[in-house]
Backbone bond lengths (Angstrom), bond angles and torsions (degrees), N, CA, C in turn:
res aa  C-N    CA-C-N  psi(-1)  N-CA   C-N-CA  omega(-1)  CA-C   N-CA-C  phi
1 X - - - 1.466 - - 1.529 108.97 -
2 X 1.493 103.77 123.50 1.588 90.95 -159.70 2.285 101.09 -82.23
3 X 0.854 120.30 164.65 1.310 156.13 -172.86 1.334 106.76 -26.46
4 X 1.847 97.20 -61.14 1.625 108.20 -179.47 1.349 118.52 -82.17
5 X 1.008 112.53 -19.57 2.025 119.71 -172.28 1.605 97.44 -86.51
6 X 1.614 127.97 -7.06 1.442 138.30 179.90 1.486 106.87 -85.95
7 X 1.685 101.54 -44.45 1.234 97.49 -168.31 1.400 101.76 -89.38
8 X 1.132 130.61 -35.19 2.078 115.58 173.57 1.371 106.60 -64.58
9 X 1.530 119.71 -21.67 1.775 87.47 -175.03 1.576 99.81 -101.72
10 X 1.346 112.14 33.19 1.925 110.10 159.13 1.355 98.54 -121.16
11 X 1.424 142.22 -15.50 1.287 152.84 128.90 1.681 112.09 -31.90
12 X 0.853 123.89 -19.53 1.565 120.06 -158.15 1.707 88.63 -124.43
13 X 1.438 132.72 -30.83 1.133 149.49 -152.75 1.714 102.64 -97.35
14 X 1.263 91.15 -61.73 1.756 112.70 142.41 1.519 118.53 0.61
15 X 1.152 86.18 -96.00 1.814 129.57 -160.42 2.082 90.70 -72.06
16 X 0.948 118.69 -21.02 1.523 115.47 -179.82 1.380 121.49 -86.76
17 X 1.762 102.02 -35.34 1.341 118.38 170.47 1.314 109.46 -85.49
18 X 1.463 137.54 -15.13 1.585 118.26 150.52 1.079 125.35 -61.74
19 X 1.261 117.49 -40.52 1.692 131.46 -170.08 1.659 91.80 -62.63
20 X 1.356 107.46 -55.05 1.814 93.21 -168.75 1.466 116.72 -64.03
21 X 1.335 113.80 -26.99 1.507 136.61 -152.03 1.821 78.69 -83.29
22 X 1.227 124.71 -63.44 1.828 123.33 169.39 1.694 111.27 -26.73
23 X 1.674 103.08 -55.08 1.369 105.62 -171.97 1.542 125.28 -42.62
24 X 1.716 99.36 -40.78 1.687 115.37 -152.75 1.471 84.76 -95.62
25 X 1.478 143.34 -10.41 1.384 129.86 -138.24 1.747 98.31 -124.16
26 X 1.394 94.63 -39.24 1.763 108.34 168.13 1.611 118.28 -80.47
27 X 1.323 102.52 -55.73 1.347 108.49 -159.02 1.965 115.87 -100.51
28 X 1.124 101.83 -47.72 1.808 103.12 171.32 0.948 131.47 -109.37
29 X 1.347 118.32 -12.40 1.852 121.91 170.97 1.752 106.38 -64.28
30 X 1.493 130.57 -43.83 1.414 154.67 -177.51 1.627 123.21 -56.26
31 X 2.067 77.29 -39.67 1.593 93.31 179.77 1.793 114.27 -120.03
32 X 1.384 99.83 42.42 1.577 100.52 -179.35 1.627 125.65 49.47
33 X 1.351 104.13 17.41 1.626 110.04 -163.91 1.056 105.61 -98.52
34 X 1.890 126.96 116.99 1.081 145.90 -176.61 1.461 147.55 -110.08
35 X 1.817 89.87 58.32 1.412 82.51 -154.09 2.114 136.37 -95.69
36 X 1.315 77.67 78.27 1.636 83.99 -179.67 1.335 112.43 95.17
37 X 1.611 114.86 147.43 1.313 107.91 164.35 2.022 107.02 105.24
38 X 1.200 114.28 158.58 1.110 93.63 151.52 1.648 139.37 -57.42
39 X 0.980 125.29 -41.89 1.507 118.28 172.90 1.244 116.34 -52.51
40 X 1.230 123.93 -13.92 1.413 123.40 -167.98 1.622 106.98 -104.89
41 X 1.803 100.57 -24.49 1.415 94.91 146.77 1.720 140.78 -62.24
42 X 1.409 99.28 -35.52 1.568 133.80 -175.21 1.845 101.93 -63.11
43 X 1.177 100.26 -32.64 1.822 112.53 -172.80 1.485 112.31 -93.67
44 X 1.290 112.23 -17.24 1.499 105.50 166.06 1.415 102.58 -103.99
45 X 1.532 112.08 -38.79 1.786 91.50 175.22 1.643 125.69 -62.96
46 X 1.386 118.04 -17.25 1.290 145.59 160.09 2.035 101.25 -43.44
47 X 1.507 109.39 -58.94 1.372 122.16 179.68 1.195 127.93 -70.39
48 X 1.288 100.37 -19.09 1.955 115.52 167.74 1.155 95.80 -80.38
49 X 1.046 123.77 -79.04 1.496 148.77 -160.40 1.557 134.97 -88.37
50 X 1.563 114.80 38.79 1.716 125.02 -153.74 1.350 82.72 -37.46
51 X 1.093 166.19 -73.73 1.323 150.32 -128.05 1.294 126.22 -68.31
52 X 1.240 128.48 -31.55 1.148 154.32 127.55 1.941 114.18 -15.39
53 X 1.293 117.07 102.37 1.584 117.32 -178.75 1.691 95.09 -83.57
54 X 1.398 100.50 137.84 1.373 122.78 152.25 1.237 109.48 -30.57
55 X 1.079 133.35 -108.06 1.512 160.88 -176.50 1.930 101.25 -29.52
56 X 1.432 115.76 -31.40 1.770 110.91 -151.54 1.992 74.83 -96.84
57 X 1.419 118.86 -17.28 1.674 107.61 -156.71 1.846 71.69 -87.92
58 X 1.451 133.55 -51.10 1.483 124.63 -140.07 1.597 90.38 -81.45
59 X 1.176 138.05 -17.41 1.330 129.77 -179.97 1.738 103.97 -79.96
60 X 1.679 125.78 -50.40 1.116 121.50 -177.02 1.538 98.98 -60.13
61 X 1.075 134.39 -57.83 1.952 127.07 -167.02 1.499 114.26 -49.39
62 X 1.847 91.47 -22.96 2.030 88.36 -166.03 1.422 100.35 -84.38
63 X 1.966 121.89 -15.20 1.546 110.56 -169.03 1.689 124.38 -72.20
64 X 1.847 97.40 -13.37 1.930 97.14 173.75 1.315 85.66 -81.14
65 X 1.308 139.04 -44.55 1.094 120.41 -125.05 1.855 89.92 -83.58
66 X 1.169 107.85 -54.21 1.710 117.14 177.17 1.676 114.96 -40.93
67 X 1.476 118.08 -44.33 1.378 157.15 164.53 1.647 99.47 -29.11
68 X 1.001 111.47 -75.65 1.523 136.91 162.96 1.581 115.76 -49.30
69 X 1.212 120.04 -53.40 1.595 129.31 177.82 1.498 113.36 -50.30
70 X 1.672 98.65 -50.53 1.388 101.21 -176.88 1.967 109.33 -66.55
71 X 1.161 100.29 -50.59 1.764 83.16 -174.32 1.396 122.51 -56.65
72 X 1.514 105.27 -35.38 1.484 106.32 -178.53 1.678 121.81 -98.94
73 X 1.472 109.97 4.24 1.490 108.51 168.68 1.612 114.35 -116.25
74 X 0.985 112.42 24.13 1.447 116.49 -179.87 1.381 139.43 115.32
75 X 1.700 102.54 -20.59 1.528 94.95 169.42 1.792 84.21 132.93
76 X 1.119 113.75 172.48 1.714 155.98 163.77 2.048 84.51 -22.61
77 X 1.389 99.34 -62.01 1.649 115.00 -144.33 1.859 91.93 -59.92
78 X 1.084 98.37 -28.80 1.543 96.78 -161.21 1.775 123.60 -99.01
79 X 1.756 119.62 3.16 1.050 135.45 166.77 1.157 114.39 -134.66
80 X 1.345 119.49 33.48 1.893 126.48 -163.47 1.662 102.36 -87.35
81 X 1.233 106.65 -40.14 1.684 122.22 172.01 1.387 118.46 -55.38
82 X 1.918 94.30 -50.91 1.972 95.73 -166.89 1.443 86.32 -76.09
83 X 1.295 136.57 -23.16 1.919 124.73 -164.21 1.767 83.62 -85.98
84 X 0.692 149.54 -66.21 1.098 131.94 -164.51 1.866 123.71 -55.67
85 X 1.610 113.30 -36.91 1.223 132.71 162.47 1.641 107.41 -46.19
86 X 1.171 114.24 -62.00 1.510 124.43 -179.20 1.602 130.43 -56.07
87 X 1.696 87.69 -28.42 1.457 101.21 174.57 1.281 113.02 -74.89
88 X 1.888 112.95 -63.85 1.603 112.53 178.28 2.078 111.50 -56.80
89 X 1.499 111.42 -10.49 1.325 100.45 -170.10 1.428 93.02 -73.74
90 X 1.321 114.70 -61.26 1.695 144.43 -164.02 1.955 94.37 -31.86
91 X 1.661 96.23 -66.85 1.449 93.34 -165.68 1.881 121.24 -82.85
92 X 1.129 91.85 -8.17 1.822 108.39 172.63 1.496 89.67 -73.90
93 X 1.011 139.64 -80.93 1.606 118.18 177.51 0.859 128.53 -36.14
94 X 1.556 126.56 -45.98 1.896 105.99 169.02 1.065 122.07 -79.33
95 X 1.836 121.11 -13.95 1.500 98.67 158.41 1.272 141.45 -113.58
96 X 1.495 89.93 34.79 1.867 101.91 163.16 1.503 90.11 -148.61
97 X 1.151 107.70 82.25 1.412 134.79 140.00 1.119 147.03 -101.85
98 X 2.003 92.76 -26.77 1.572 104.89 -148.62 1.749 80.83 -129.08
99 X 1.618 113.34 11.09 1.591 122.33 179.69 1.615 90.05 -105.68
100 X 1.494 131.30 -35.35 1.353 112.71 -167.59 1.412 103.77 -118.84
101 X 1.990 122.27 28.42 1.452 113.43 164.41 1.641 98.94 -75.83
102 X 1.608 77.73 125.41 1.634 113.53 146.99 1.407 94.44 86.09
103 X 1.525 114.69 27.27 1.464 114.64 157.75 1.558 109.40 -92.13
104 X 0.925 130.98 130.81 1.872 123.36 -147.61 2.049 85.94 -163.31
105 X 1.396 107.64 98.82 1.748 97.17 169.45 1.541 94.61 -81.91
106 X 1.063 145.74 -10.44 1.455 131.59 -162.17 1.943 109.69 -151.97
107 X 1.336 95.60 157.72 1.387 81.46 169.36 1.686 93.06 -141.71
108 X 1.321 109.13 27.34 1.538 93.55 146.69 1.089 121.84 -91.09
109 X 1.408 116.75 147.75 1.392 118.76 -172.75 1.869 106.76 -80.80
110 X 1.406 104.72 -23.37 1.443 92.35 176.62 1.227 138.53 -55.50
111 X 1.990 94.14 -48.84 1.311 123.74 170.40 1.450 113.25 -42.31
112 X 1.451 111.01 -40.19 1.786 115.11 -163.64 1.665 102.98 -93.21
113 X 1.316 125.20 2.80 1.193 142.77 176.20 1.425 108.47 -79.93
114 X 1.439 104.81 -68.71 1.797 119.44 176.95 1.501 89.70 -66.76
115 X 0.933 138.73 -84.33 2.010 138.29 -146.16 1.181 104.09 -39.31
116 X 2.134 110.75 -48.28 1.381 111.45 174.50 1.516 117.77 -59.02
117 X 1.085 129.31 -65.65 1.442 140.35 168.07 1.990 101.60 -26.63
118 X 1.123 126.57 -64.61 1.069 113.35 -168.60 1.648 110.55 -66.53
119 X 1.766 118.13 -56.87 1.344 112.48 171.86 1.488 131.30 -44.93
120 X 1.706 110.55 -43.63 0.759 129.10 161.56 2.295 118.03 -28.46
121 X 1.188 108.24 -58.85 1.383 162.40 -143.25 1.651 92.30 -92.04
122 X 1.113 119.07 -31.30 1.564 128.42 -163.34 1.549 89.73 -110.86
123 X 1.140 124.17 -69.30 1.335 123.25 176.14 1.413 127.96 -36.68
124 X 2.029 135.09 -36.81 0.438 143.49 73.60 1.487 140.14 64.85
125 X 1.235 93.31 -97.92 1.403 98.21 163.29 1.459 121.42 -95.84
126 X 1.053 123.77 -16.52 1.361 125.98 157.51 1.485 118.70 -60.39
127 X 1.311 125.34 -34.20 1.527 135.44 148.97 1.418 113.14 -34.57
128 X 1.754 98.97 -66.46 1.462 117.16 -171.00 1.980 116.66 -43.42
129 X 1.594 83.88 -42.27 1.651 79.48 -172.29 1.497 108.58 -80.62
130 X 1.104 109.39 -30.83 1.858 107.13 -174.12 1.492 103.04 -69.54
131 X 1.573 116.79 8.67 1.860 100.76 177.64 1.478 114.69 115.69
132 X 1.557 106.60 -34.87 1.392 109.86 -173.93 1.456 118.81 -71.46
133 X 1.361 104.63 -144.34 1.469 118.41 161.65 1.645 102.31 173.89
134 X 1.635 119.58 166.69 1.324 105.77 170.40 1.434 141.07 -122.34
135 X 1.690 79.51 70.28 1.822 112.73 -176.24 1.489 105.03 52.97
136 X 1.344 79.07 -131.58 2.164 93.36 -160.59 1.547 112.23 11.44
137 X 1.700 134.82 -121.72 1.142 100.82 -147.83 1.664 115.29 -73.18
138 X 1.111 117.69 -9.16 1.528 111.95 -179.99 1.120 105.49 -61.02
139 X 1.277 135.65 -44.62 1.419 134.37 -173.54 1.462 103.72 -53.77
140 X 1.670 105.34 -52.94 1.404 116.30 -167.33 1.472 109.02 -57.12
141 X 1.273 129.87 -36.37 1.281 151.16 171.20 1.530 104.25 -48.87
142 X 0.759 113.14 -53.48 1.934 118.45 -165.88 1.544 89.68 -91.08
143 X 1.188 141.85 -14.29 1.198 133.19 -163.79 2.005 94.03 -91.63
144 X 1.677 100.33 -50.42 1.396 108.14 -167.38 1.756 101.29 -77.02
145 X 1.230 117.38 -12.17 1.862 108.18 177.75 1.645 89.70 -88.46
146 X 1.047 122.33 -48.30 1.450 118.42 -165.31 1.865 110.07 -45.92
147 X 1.255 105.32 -45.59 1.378 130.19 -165.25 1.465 122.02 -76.11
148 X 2.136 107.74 -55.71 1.127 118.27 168.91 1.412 119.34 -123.52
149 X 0.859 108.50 -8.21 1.720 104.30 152.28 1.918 98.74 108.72
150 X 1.028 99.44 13.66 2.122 119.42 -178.78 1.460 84.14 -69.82
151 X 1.493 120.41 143.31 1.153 142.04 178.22 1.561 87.64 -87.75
152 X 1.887 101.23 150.56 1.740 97.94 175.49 1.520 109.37 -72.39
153 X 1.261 129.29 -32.47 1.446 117.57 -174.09 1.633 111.18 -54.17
154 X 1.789 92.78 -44.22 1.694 79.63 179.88 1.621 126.48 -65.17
155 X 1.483 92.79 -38.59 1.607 98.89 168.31 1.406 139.62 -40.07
156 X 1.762 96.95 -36.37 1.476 120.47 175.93 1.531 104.44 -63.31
157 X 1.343 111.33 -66.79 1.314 133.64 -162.46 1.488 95.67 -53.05
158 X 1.348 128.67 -49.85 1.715 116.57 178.44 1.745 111.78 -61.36
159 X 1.584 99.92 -68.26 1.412 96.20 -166.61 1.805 100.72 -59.97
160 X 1.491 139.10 -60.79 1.343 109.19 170.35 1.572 141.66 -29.32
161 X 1.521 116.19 -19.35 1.107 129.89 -140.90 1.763 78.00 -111.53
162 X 0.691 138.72 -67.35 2.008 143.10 162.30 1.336 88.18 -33.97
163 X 0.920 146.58 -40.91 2.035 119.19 -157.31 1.598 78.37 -95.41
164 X 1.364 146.12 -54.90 1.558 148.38 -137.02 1.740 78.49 -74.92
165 X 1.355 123.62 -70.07 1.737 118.41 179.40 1.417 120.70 -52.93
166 X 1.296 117.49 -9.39 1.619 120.01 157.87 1.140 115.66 -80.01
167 X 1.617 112.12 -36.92 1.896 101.09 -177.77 1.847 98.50 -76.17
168 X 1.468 124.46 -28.93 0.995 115.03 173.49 1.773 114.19 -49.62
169 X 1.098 105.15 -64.23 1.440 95.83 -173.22 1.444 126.31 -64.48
170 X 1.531 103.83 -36.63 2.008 108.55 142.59 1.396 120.37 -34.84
171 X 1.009 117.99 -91.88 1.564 122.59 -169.49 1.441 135.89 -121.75
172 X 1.912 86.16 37.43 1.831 101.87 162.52 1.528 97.08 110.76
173 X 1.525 78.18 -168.74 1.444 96.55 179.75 1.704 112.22 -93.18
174 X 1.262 98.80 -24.75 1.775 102.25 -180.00 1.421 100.72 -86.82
175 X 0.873 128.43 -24.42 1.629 124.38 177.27 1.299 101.01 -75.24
176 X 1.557 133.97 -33.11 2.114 108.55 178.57 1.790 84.97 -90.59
177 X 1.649 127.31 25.78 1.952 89.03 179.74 1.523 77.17 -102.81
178 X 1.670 130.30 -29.54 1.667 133.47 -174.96 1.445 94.03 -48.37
179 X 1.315 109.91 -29.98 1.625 91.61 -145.67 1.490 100.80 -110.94
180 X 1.323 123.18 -12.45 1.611 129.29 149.54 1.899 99.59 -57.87
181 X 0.912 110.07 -44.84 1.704 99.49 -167.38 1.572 123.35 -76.15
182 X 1.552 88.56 -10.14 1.699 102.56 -171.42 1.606 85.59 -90.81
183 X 1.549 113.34 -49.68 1.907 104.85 178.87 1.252 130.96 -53.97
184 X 1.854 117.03 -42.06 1.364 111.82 136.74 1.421 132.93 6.18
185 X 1.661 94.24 -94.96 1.283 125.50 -152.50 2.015 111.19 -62.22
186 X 1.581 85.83 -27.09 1.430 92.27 -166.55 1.356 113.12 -94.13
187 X 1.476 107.19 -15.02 1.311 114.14 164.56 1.477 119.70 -50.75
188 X 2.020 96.12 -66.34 1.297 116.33 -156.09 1.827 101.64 -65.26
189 X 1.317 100.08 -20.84 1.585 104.05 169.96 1.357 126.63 -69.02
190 X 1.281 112.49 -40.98 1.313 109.03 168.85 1.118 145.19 -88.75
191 X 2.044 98.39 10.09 1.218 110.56 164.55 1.958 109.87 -88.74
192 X 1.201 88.29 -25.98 1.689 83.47 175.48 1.440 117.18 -73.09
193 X 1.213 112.63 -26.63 1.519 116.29 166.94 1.279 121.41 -61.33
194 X 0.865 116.74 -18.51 1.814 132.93 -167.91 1.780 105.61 -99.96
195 X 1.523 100.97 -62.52 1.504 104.11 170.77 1.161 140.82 -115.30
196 X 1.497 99.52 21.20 1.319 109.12 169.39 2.009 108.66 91.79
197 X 1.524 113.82 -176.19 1.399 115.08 161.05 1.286 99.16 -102.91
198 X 1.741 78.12 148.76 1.732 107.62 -177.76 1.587 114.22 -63.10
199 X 1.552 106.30 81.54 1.342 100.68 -177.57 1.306 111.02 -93.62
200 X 1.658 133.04 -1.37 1.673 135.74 173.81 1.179 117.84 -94.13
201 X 1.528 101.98 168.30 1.311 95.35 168.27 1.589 91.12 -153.94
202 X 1.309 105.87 160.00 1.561 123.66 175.84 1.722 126.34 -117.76
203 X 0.867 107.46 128.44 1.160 123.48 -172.46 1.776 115.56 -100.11
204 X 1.137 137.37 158.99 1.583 175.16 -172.11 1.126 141.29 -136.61
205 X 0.954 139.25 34.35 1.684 156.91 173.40 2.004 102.52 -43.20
206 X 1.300 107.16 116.55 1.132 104.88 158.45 1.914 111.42 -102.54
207 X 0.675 147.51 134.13 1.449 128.68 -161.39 2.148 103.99 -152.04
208 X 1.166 118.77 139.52 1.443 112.90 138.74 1.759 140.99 -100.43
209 X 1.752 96.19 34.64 1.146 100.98 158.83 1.531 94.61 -144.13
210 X 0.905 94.88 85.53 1.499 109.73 165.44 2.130 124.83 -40.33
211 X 1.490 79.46 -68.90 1.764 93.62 -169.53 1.849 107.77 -70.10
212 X 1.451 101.89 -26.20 1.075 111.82 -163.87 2.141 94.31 -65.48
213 X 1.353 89.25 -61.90 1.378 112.48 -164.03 1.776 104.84 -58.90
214 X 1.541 117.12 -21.79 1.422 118.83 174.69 0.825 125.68 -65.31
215 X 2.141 107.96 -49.81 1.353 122.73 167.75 1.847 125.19 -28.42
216 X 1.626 95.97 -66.66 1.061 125.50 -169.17 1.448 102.49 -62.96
217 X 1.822 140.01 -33.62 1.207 139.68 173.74 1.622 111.11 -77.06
218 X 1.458 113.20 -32.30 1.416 97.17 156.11 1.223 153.56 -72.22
219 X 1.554 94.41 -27.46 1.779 114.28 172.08 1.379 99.79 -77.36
220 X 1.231 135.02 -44.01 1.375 127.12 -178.58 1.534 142.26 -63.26
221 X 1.247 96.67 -47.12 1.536 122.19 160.95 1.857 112.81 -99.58
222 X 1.317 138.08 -11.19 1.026 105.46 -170.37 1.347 141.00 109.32
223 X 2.011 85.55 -48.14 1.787 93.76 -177.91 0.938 110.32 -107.05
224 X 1.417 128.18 -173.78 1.480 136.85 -151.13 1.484 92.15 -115.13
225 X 1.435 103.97 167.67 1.275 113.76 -177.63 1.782 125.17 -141.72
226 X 0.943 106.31 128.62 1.385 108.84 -174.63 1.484 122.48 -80.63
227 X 1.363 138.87 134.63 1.324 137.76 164.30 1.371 136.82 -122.04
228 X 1.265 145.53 127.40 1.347 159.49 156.06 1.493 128.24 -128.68
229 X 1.787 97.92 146.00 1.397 102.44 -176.23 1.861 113.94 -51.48
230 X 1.462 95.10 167.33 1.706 100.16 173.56 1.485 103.06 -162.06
231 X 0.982 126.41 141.47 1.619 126.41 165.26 2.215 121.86 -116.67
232 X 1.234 69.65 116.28 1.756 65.64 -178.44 1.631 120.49 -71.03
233 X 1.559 107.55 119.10 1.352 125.04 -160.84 1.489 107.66 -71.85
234 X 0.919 122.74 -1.16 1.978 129.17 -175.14 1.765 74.74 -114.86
235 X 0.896 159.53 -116.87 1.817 147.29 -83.63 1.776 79.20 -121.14
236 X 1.498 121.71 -26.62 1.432 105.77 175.65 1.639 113.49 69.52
237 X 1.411 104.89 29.71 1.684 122.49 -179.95 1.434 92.85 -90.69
238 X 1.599 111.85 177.21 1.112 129.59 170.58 1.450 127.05 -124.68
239 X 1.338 112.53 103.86 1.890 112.93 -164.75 1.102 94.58 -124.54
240 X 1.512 95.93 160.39 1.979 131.23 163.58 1.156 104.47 -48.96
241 X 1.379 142.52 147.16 1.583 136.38 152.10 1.961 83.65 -115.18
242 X 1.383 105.49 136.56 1.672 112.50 160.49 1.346 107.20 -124.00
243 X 1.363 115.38 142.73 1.688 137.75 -177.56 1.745 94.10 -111.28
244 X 1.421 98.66 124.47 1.543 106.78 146.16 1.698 119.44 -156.56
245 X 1.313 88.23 156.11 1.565 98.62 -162.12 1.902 96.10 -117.66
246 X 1.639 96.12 115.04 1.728 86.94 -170.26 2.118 80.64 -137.80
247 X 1.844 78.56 178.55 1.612 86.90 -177.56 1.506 116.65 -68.00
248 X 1.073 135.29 156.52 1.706 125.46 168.01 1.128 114.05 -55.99
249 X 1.304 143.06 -11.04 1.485 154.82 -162.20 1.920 93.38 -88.20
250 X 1.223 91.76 -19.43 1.614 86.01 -157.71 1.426 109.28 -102.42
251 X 1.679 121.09 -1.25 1.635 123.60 -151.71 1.635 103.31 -76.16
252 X 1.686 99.25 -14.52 1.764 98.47 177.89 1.888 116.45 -66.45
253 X 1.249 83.29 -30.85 2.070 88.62 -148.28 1.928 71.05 -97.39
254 X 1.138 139.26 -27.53 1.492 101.07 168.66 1.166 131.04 -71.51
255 X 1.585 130.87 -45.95 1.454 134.74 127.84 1.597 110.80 -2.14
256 X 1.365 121.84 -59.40 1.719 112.50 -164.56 1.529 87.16 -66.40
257 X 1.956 121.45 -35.95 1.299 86.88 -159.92 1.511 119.07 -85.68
258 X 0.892 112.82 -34.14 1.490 123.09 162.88 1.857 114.52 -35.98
259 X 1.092 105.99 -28.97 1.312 96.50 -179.73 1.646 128.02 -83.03
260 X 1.708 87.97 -32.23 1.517 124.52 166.56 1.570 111.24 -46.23
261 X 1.047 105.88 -72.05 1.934 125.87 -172.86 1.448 96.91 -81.89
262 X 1.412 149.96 -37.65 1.392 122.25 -168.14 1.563 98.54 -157.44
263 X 1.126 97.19 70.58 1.647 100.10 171.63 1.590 129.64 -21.64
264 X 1.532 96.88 -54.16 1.711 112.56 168.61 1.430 131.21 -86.39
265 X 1.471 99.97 16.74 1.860 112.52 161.72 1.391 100.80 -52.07
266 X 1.492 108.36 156.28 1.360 125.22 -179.93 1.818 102.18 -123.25
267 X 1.772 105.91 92.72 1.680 100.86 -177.35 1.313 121.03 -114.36
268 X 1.379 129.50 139.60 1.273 149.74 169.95 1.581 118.31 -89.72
269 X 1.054 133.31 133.26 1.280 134.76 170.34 1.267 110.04 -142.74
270 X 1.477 94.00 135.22 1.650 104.24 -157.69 1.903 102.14 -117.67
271 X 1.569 117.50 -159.01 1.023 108.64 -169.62 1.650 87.63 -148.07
272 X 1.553 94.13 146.93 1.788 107.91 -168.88 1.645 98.88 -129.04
273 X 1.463 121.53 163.10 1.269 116.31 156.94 1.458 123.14 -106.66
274 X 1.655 105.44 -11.50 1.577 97.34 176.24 1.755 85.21 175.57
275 X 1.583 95.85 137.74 1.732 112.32 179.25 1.662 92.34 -107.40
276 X 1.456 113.39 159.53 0.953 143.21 163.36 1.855 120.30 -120.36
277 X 1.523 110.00 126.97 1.223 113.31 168.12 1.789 116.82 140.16
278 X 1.004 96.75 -132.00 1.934 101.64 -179.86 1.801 97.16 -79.40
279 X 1.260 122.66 128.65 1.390 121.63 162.21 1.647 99.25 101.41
280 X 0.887 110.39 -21.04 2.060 112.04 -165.15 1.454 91.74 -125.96
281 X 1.111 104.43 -153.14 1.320 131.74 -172.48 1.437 118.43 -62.42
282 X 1.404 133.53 165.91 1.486 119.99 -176.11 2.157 82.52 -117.64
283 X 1.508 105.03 129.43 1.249 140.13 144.23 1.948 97.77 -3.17
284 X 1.272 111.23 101.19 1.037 114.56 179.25 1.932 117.92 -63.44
285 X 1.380 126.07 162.33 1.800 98.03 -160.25 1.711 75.05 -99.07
286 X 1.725 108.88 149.38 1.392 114.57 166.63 1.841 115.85 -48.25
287 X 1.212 100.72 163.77 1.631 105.52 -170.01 1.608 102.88 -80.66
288 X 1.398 112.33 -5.65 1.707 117.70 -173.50 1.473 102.42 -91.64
289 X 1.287 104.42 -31.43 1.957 96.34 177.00 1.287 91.16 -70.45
290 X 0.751 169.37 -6.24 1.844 155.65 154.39 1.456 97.54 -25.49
291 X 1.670 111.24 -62.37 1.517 130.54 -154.56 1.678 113.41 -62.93
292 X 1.696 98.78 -16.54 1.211 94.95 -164.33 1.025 141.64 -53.68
């Protein structure tokens, strides 16, 4: 891995673990908001225990958990990013803590719920793409699919779902709904960070004019179109199914055409966050050609 492609993606790794390290330091550490994860453990044990640093509790929880990662996910090579992410996150919180007490833009707690969730959410995914992640349950997540075969969402959804019923029993009942909304938010953020806004959409054409109806979706829109057999299991006929993947700008004038050429098509249109290939986007390069 040559020299410079090392140093931007700890630059990029960097810059993700401030942004989150902002999230917990502005917006939910201030306002008891706990949402998931180790830090969200770190923020109520923080509330038992002021003595206790944010950042020194989220670095000790991530070392079994990392500890563990390495034997069973491959070695050094394969958590070198999230241990490093965890470290600059861990200690960027304790030492700009005591730079942004009693910097407070809001004192709704909602507001600092969503802002956290989204900054939070940006940081995050800016991790996400350079390779990393920011330990605790993600780690735990890849540790428990690797092991027992638990999908990570579900994985997430438990172990998040135990820290969100800890801030509940910490600080109420409105403190686990803050801190469901901050998990939300930071999710749905860091999926847009990752893939962008949902500017596609996909389509499903079952049709018996197939060629007719392709023509007309390519000349019209542009895009290409996919085809395979299908048989309908109630009448036990035999139809076209067509796939196309066009911009959202466009879901009207495919509809007109479909309605035009085969009145009695059967269409679905679905929702994408980002295509890759001829017409869209160019094929992002894997995170391993970095190494090359």
């Amino acid at each position: 891995m040559k020299p410079l492609s090392i140093f931007l993606r700890l630059l990029r790794l960097a810059i993700g673990a401030l942004v989150s390290a902002l999230g917990v330091i502005i917006f939910q550490a201030p306002f008891n908001i706990a949402p998931g994860g180790i830090s969200g453990i770190a923020i109520i044990l923080n509330y038992l225990i002021p003595a206790l640093p944010i950042g020194l509790m989220i670095l000790i929880g991530n070392i079994p958990i990392q500890i563990v990662a390495y034997r069973m996910l491959g070695g050094w090579k394969v958590i070198a990013a999230t241990v490093f992410s965890v470290v600059v996150y861990s200690l960027l919180i304790d030492a700009l803590t005591p730079v942004f007490a009693g910097w407070v833009l809001s004192q709704d707690v909602l507001l600092n719920a969503l802002f956290g969730g989204i900054v939070s959410g940006i940081g995050a995914g800016i991790v996400l793409a350079a390779g990393g992640t920011m330990g605790g349950t993600s780690t735990l997540g890849r540790i428990l699919q690797s092991r027992y075969g638990i999908p990570l969402s579900t994985s997430t959804v438990y172990t998040d779902g135990i820290v969100v019923l800890a801030a509940g029993l910490v600080f109420g009942l409105e403190g686990a709904l803050y801190a469901m909304v901050a998990l939300y938010v930071a999710g749905a953020t860091t999926d847009y960070v990752l893939e962008g806004p949902s500017v596609i959409r996909t389509s499903v054409i079952i049709t018996d004019r197939p060629r007719e109806l392709a023509s007309a979706i390519i000349a019209g829109t542009g895009r290409g179109v996919t085809s395979w057999a299908g048989k309908g299991m109630y009448t036990d006929q035999d139809h076209a199914v067509l796939y196309v993947t066009m911009a959202r700008s466009q879901v009207n004038q495919l509809r007109r055409i479909v309605r035009k050429v085969d009145p009695n098509a059967f269409m679905v249109v679905g929702q994408g966050h980002v295509a890759y290939g001829q017409g869209f986007r160019e094929a992002p390069r894997n995170l391993t050609d970095d190494e090359d």
